[in-house]
C-alpha positions in Angstrom: -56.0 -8.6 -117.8 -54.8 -12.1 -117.2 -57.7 -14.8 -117.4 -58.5 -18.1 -116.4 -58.1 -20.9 -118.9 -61.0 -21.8 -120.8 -60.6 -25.1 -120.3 -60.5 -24.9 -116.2 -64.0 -25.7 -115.0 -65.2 -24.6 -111.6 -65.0 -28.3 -110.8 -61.0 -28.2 -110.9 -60.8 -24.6 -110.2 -59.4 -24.4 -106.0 -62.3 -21.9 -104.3 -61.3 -22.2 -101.4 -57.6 -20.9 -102.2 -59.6 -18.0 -104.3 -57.2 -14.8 -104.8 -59.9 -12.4 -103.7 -59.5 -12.6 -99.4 -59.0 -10.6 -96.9 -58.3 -12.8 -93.8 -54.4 -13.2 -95.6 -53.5 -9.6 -96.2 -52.8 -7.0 -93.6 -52.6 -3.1 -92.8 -54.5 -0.8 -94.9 -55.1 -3.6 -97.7 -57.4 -5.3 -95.1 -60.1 -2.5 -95.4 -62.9 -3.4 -98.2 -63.6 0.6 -98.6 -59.9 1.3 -99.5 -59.6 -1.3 -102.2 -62.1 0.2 -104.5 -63.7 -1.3 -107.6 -61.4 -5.6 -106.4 -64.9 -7.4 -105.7 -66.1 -6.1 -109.3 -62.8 -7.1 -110.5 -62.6 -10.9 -109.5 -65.9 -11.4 -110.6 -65.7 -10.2 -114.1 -62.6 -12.3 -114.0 -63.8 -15.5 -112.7 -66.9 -15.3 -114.8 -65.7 -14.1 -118.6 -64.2 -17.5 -119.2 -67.5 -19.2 -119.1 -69.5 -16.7 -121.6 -69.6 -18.4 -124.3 -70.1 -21.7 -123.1 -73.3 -19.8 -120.9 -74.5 -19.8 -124.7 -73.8 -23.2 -126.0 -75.1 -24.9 -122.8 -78.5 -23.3 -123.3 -79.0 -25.4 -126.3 -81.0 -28.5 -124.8 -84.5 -29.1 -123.8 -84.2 -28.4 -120.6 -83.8 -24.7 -121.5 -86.9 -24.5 -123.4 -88.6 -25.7 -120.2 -87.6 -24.0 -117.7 -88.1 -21.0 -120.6 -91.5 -21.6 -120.7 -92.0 -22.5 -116.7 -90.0 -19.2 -115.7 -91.6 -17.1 -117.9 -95.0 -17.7 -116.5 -93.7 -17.5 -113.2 -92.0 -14.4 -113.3 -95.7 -12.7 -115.6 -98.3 -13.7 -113.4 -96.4 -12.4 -110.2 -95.6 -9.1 -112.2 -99.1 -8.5 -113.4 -100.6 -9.6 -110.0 -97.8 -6.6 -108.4 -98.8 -4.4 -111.0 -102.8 -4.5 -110.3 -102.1 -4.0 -106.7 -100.0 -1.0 -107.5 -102.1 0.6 -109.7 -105.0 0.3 -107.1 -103.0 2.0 -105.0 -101.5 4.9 -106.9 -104.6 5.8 -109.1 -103.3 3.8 -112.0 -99.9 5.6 -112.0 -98.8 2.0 -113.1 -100.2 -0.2 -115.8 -99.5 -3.6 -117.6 -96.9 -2.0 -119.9 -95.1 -0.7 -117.0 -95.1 -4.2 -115.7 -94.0 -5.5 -118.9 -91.4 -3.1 -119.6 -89.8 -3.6 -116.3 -89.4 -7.0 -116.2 -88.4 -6.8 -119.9 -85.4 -4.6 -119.2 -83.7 -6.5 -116.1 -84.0 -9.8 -117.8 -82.0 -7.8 -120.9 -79.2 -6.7 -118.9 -78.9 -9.6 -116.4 -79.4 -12.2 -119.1 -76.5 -10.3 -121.4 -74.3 -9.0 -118.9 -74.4 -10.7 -115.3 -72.2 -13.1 -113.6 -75.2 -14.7 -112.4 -77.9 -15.6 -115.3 -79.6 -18.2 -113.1 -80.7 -14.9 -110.6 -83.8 -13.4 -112.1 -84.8 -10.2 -111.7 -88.7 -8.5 -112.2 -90.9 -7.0 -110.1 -91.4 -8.0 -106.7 -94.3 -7.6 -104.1 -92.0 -5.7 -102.0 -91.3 -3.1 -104.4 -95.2 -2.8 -105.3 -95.5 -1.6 -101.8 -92.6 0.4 -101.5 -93.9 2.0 -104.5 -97.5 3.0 -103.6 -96.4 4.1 -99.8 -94.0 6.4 -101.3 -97.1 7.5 -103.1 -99.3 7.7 -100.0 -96.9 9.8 -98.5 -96.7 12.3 -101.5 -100.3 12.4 -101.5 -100.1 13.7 -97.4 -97.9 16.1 -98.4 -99.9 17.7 -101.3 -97.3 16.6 -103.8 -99.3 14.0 -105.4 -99.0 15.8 -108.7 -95.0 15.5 -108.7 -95.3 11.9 -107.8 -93.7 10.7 -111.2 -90.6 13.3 -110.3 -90.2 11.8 -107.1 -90.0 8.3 -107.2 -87.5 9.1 -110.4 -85.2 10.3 -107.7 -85.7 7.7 -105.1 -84.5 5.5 -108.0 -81.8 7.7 -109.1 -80.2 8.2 -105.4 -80.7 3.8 -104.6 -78.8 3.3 -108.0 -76.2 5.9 -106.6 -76.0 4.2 -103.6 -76.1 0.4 -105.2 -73.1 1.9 -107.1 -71.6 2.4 -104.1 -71.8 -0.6 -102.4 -70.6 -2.9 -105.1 -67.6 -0.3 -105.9 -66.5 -0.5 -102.1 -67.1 -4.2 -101.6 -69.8 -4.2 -99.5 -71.9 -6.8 -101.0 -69.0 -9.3 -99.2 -71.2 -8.6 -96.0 -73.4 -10.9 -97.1 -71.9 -13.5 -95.7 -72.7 -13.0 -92.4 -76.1 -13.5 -93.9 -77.7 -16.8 -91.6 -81.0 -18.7 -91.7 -81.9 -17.0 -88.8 -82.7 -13.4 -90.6 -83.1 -14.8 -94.5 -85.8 -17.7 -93.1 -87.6 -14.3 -91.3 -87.0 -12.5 -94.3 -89.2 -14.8 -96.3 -91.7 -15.7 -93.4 -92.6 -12.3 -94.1 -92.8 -12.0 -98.0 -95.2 -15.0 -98.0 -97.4 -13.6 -95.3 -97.5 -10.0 -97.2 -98.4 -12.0 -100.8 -100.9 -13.8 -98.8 -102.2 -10.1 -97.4 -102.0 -8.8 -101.0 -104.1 -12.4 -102.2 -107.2 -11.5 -99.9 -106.7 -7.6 -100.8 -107.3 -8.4 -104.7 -110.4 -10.8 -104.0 -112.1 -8.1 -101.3 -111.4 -5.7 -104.4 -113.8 -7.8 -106.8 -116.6 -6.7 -104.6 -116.6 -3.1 -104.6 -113.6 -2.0 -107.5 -115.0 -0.7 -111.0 -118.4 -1.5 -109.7 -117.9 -5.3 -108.9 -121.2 -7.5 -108.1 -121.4 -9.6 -105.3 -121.8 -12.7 -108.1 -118.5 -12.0 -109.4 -116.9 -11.4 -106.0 -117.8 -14.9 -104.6 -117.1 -16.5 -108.2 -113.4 -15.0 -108.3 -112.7 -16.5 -104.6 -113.8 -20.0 -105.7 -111.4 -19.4 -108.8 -108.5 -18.1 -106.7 -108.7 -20.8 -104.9 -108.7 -23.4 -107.3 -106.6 -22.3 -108.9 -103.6 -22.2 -106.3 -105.1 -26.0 -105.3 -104.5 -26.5 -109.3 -100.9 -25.4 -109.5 -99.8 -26.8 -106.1 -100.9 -30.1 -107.2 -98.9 -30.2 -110.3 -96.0 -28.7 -109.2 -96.2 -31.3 -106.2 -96.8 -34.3 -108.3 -93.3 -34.7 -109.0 -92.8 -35.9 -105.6 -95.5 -38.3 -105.5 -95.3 -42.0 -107.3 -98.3 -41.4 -109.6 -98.0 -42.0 -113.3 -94.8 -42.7 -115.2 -91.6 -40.1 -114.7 -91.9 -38.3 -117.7 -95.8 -37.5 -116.8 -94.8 -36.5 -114.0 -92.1 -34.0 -115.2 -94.4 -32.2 -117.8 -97.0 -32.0 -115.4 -94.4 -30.5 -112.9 -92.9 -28.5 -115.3 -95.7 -26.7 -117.0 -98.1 -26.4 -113.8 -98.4 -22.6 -114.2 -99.2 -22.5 -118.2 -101.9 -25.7 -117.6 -103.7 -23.9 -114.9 -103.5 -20.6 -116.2 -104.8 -21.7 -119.4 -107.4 -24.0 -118.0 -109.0 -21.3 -115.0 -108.8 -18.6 -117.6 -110.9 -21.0 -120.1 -113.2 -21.4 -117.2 -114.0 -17.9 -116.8 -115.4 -17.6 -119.9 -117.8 -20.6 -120.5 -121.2 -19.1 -121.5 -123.7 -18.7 -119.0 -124.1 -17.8 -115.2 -119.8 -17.4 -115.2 -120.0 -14.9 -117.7 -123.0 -13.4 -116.5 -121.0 -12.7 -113.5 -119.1 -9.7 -114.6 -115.9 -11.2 -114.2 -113.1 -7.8 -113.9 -110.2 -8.6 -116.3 -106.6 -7.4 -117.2 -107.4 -4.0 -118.7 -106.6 -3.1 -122.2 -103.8 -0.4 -123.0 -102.2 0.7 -126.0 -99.2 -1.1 -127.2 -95.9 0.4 -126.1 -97.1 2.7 -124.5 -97.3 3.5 -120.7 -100.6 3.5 -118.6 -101.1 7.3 -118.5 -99.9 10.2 -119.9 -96.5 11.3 -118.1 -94.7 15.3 -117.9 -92.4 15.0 -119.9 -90.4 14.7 -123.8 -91.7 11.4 -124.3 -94.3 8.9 -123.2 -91.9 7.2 -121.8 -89.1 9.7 -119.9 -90.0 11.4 -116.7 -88.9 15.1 -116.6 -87.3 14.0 -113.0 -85.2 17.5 -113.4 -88.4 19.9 -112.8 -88.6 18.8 -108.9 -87.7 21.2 -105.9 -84.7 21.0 -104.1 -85.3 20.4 -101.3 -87.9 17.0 -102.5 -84.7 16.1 -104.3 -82.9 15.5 -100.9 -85.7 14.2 -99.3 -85.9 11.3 -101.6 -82.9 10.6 -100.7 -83.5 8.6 -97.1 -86.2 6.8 -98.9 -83.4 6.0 -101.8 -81.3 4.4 -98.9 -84.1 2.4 -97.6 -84.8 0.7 -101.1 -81.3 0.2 -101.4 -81.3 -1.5 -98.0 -84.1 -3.8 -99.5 -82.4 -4.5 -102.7 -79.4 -5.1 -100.7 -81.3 -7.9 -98.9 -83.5 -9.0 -101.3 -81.4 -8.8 -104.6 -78.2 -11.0 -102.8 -80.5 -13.2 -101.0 -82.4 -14.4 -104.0 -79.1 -14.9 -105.7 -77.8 -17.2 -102.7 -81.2 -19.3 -103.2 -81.0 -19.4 -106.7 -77.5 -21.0 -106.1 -78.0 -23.0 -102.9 -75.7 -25.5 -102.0 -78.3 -28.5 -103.1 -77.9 -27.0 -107.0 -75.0 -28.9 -108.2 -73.9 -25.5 -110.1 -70.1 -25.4 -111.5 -69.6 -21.7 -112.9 -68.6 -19.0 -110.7 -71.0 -16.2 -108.8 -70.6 -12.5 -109.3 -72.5 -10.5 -106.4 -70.5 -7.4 -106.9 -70.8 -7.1 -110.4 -74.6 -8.1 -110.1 -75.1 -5.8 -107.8 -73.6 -2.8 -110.3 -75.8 -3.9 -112.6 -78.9 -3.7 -110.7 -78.0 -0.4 -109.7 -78.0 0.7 -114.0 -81.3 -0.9 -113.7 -82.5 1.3 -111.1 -81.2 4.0 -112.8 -82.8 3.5 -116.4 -86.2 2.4 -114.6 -86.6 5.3 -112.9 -86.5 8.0 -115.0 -88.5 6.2 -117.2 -91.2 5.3 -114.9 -91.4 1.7 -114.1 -91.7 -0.1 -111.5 -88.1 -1.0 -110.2 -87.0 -4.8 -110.9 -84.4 -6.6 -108.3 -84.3 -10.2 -107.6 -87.1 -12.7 -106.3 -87.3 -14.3 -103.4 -89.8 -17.0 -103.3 -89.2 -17.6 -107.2 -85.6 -17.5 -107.3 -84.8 -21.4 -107.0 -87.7 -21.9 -109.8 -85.3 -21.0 -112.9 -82.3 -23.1 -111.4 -84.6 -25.9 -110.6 -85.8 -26.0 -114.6 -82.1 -25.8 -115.7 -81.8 -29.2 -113.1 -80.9 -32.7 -115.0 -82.8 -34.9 -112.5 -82.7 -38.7 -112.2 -85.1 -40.9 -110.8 -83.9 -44.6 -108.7 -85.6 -46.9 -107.7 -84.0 -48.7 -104.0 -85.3 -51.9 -102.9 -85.7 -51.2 -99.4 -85.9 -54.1 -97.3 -88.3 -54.4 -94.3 -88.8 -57.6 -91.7 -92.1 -58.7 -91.0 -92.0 -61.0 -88.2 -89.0 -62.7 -86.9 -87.6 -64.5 -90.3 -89.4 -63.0 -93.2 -88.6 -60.0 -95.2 -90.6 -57.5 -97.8 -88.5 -56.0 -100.2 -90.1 -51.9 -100.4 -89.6 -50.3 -103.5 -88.7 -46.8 -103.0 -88.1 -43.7 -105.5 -85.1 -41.4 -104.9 -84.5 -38.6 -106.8 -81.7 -36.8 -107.4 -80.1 -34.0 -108.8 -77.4 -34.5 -111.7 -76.1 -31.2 -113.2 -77.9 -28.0 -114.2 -77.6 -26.3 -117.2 -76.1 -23.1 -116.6 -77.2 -20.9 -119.3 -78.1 -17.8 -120.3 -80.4 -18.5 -123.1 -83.8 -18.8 -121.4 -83.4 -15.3 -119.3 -83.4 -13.7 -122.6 -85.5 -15.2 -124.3 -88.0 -14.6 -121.6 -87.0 -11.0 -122.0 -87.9 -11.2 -125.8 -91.4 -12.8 -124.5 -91.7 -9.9 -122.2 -91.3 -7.4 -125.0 -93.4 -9.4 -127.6 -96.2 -9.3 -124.8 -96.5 -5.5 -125.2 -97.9 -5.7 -128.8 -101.6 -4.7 -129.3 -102.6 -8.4 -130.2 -101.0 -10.3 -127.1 -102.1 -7.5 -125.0 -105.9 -8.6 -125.7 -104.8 -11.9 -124.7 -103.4 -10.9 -121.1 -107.1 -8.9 -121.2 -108.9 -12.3 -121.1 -107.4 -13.5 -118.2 -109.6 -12.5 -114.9 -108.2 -10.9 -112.1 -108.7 -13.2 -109.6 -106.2 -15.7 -111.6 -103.9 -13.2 -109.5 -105.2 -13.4 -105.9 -104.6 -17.0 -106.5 -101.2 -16.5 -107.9 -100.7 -14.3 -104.6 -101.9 -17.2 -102.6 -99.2 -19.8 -104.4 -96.1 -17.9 -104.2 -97.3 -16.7 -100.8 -97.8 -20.1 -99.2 -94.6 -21.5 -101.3 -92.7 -19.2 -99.0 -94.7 -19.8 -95.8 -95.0 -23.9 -96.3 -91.4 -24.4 -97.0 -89.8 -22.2 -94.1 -87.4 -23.4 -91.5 -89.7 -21.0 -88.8 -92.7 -23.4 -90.0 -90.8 -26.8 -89.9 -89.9 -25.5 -86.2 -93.3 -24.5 -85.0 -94.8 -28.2 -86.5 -91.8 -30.1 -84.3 -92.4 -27.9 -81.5 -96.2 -29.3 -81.4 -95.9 -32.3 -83.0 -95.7 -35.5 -80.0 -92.4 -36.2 -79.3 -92.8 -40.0 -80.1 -93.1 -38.9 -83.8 -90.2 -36.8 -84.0 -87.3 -39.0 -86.0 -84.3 -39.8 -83.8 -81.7 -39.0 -86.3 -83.4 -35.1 -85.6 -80.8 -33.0 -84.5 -83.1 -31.0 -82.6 -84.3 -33.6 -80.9 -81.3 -33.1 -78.6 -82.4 -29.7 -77.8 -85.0 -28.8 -75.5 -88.1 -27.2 -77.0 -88.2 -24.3 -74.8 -84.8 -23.4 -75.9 -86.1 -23.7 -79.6 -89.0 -21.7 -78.6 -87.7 -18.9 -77.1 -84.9 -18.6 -80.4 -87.8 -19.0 -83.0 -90.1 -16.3 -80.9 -87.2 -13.2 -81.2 -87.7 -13.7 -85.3 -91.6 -13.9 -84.7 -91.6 -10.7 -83.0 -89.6 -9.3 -86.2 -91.5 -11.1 -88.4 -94.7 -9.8 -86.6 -93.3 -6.1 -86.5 -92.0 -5.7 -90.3 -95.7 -6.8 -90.8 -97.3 -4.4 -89.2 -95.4 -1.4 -90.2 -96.2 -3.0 -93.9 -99.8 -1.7 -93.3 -98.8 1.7 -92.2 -97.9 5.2 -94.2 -94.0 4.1 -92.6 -94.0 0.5 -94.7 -91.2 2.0 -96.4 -88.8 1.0 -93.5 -89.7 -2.2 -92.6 -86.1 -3.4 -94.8 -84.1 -2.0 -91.5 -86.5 -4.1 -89.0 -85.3 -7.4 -91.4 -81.8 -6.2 -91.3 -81.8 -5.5 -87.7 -82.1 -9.2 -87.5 -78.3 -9.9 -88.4 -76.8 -7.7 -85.4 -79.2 -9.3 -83.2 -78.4 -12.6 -84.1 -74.7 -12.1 -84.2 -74.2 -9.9 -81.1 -77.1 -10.9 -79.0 -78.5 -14.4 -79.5 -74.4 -15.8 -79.4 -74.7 -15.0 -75.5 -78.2 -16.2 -75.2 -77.8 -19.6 -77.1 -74.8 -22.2 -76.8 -72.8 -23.3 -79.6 -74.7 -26.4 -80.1 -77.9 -24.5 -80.4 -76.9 -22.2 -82.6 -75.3 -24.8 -85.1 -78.7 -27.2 -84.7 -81.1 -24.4 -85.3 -79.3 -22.1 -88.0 -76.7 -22.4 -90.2 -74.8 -19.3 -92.8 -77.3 -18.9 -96.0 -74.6 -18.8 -98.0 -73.0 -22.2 -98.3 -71.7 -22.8 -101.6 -68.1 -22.3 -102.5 -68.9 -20.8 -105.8 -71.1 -18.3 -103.2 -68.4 -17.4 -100.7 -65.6 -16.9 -103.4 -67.5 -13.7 -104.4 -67.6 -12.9 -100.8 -64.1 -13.5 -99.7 -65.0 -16.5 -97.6 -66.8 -18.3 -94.9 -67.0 -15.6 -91.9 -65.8 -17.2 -88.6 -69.5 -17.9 -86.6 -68.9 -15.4 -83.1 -70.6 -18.3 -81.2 -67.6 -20.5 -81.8 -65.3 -17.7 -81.6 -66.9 -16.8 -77.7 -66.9 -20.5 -76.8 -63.6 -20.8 -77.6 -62.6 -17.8 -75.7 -64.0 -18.7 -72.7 -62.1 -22.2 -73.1 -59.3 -20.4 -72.7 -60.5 -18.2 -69.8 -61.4 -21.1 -67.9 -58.1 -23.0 -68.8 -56.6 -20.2 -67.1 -58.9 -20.2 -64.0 -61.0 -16.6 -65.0 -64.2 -18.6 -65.5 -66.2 -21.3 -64.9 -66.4 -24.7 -67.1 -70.2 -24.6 -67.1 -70.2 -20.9 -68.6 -68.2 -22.9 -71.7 -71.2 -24.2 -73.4 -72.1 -20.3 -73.6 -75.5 -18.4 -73.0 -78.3 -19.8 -70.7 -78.2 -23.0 -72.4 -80.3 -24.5 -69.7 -82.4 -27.7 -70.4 -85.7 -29.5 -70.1 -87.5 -32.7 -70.2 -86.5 -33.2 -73.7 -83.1 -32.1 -73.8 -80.9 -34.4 -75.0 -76.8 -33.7 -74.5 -75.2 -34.1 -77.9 -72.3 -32.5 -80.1 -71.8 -29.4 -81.8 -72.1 -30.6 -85.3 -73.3 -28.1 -87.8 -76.4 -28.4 -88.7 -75.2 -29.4 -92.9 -73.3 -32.1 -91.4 -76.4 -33.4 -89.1 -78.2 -32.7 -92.4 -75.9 -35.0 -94.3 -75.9 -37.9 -91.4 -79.5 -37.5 -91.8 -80.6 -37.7 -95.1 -77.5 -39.4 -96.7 -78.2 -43.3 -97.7 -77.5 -44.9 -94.6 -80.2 -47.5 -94.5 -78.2 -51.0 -94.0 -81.3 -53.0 -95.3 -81.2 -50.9 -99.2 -80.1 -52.4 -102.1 -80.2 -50.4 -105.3 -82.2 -52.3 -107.6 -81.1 -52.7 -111.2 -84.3 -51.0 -112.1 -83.8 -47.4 -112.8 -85.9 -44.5 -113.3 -83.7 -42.1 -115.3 -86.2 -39.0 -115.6 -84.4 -36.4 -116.8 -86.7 -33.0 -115.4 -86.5 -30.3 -113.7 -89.5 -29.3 -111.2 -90.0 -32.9 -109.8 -87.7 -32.3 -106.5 -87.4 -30.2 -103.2 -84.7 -30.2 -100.7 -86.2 -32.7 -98.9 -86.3 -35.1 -101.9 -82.0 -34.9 -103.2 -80.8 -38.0 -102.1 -83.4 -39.6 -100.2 -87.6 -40.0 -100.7 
């Protein structure tokens, strides 16, 4: 198999001319599902070159960090999935299973995948995939061949995962926008918010709680989250000097966890509360006894028939999910404001995730895919950040000016490794051993309701539908000019944010229902709507101000075979050429019921990265960069809104 050189970085390597297309080949050849096996292919090739320098890169401090920070982030999500699931199955599922679980993804993804950064554990989502799937053996009067079951769900989605990245289907991705991925995560923060206020109302009445415990867990919960979204946010803030800021930024999980847990056992009234805990289990082993050979291997052969093929449908749905889920969290953890050089892999990635479901299923754990809310967190530890300070200058009055200093922070390279995935594994598996075990057993439960609360709101607070719903009611002489969507009229951004609401609202609902296992084809449903329908509803300028393809990275859409043509451009230009020849009218051009308002503004049909770039880039005429500089080399201290501009 021919290879690239070793010395050819992504920055020289041409991805836009990447072989792997299909928009240049015709006849049969154009058909992804006839070329079997080519998306694997090109990944595997694109990606090899770089292995060993995925192991010498993760030699540096910043590794260790975001080692530490990810590690953290990835347990207390996992143990805060795994108490809800074990409330809900009868405790089916216990800390090993957690531990286990996460253990063996970060293994296989941190040795074998195209995409390291991408980490992969056990999601909320599959926590109540899990337990419905139990529910609904439990209606059936199968509850005792629970363990069978789910073994098969897992063993027809890895089937089917096979599928998909054998026949090149992952490239679909890439008609992926903001309009169903922003929904998407609207609705995993506001189901870990739902899960947060589940696992405090469970202090009062689970394992006979006390109503002095229960009201002392809420105040903990919540001071916690306030504890960790302080740190985290204090990167972004001019307190202290960089480098406090950076370890306070980087290791806000461990100092809260440590400090909150500390808390809950200070002698007195708090531990006169009754605080419920982690509970103990042996080492290495799983929660309860299983059929089966082993402690560990499910005897997934001794089901029916006929439950055999009706795990099946459910095997599709979680495959649907993973689908989503897995790729989107991929697409984060490599978003276009990461200045990431080596190549993506979704195909291969996607394989892989199917041997996972395989192995975790007849084994009995929960099954581990890629993490939405958390997925920028390891790339963001990996980030070389520097710190500038601009002298901004302002006029007061009509001769005199006051020089401003101002931080900007931006993003220098990222250290693209593979080192701290598995050595988080290695943590994973060292956390199973009787002695660390009685360590995770000191921590109290409601350390997860507030853990709930901080990923949950993460999602929720940094969403393009919540940045739309505060402009929408924010007073128009606040809004900045340099806004795109200040050209649009806010009825018009009203009714396109309300037809993701509604799917928002509805993959919600079925959530708390015996049928939560098919809320994934509600969230997928999104993508037809938004490509079929909302093109003849919304003009082009509307479209390309209020979303914009999730996938924007080169290194992205060479795994995908390229940047999809966007059908709104594709209509507008078709009716340009009906009207040229007389068949319509010009004012259909603009396309959809455009109409207007009060506030509509006419303006061009920029995308919205462009706008993005006009509007954050450093345009002010009155900086001058200052020879002072802030060089704070740290991950953790920077959002999107903060690359390039305060």
């Amino acid at each position: 198999m021919e290879t690239l050189s070793r010395q050819q970085t992504a920055k020289s390597y041409d991805y836009a001319s990447d072989p792997y297309r299909w928009d240049n080949v015709d006849g049969w050849r154009r058909y992804r599902v006839l070329r079997p096996f080519r998306g694997i292919y090109w990944d595997i090739r694109r990606r090899l070159p770089y292995y060993w320098s995925d192991w010498v890169d993760g030699l540096n401090y910043r590794t260790m960090v975001a080692t530490i920070r990810i590690t953290f982030v990835n347990l207390l999500p996992a143990l805060a999935f795994q108490l809800d699931m074990r409330r809900n199955t009868e405790g089916f599922f216990g800390i090993n299973e957690a531990l286990f679980s996460s253990a063996l993804a970060a293994v296989v993804f941190s040795l074998l995948s195209a995409q390291p950064l991408t980490v992969v554990g056990i999601t909320g989502l599959i926590s109540l995939f899990n337990y419905t799937v139990y529910d609904i053996t439990k209606a059936q009067g199968m509850v005792d061949q629970y363990p069978q079951i789910i073994a098969w769900v897992a063993i027809w989605a890895a089937v089917t995962h096979w599928i998909t990245a054998i026949f090149n289907l992952c490239d679909y991705m890439r008609y992926i926008t903001d309009y169903s991925s922003e929904a998407f995560g609207m609705y995993v923060g506001i189901i870990y918010m739902i899960k947060g206020v589940e696992e405090l109302v469970a202090q009062f009445y689970e394992d006979a709680g006390q109503i002095t415990g229960g009201y002392l867990s809420i105040v903990i919960a919540l001071c916690y989250w306030a504890s960790v979204y302080a740190l985290e946010n204090i990167g972004k803030t001019k307190m202290f000097t960089p480098w406090v800021r950076k370890v306070l930024a980087d290791f806000a999980y461990p100092i809260a966890t440590v400090w909150w847990t500390g808390f809950s056992h200070i002698p007195g009234r708090i531990t006169e509360a009754n605080l419920m805990r982690i509970p103990r289990t042996r080492a290495f082993y799983p929660a309860v006894d299983r059929p089966g050979p082993g402690p560990w291997l499910i005897d997934f052969w001794n089901l029916e028939i006929a439950w055999i093929f009706i795990s099946l449908p459910m095997g599709i749905l979680l495959t649907l999910l993973f689908y989503y889920d897995h790729n989107v969290s991929s697409i984060t953890a490599q978003a276009k404001q990461f200045p990431l050089t080596k190549p993506a892999g979704f195909h291969w990635d996607f394989f892989l995730l199917g041997c996972t479901c395989f192995a975790a299923g007849i084994i009995g754990v929960p099954l581990p895919n890629g993490l939405v809310p958390q997925a920028p967190v390891h790339t963001d530890s990996c980030t070389v950040y520097e710190e500038v300070v601009i002298d901004r200058k302002e006029k007061v009055g009509d001769s005199e000016e006051n020089v401003v200093p101002t931080k900007v922070v931006r993003a220098v390279e990222v250290k693209e490794q593979r080192v701290s995935h598995f050595l988080m594994a290695l943590a994973f598996c060292g956390l199973m051993t009787g002695p660390l075990l009685d360590v995770l057993h000191t921590m109290p439960r409601a350390l997860f309701a507030g853990v709930f609360f901080m990923v949950g709101w993460a999602s929720i607070e940094g969403n393009q539908m919540t940045s739309n719903l505060m402009y929408l009611f924010r007073e128009h002489v606040f809004n900045q000019q340099a806004d795109p969507r200040t050209r649009l009229s806010k009825r018009r951004i009203l009714w396109h944010d309300l037809t993701r609401w509604f799917g928002v609202a509805a993959s919600v609902a079925i959530s708390q229902t015996i049928g939560a296992i098919g809320f994934p084809v509600i969230i997928i449903a999104l993508i037809p709507l938004r490509w079929i329908i909302l093109t003849r509803l919304f003009s082009v300028e509307e479209l390309s101000t209020l979303d914009a393809p999730t996938a924007n990275a080169d290194i992205i859409l060479a795994s995908f075979g390229g940047q999809p043509e966007r059908p709104e451009i594709v209509l507008a230009e078709k009716r340009q050429k009906n009207c040229n020849a007389g068949q319509e009218s010009p004012k259909s051009i603009a396309g959809g019921f455009s109409g207007s308002g009060d506030d509509h503004t006419p303006g061009n049909t920029a995308s919205t990265q462009e706008r993005s770039d006009e509007q954050f880039g450093d345009r002010n005429p009155g900086q001058v960069m200052s020879k002072r500089s802030l060089v704070a080399r740290g991950g953790g201290v920077a959002s999107n809104e903060m690359l390039g501009h305060e």
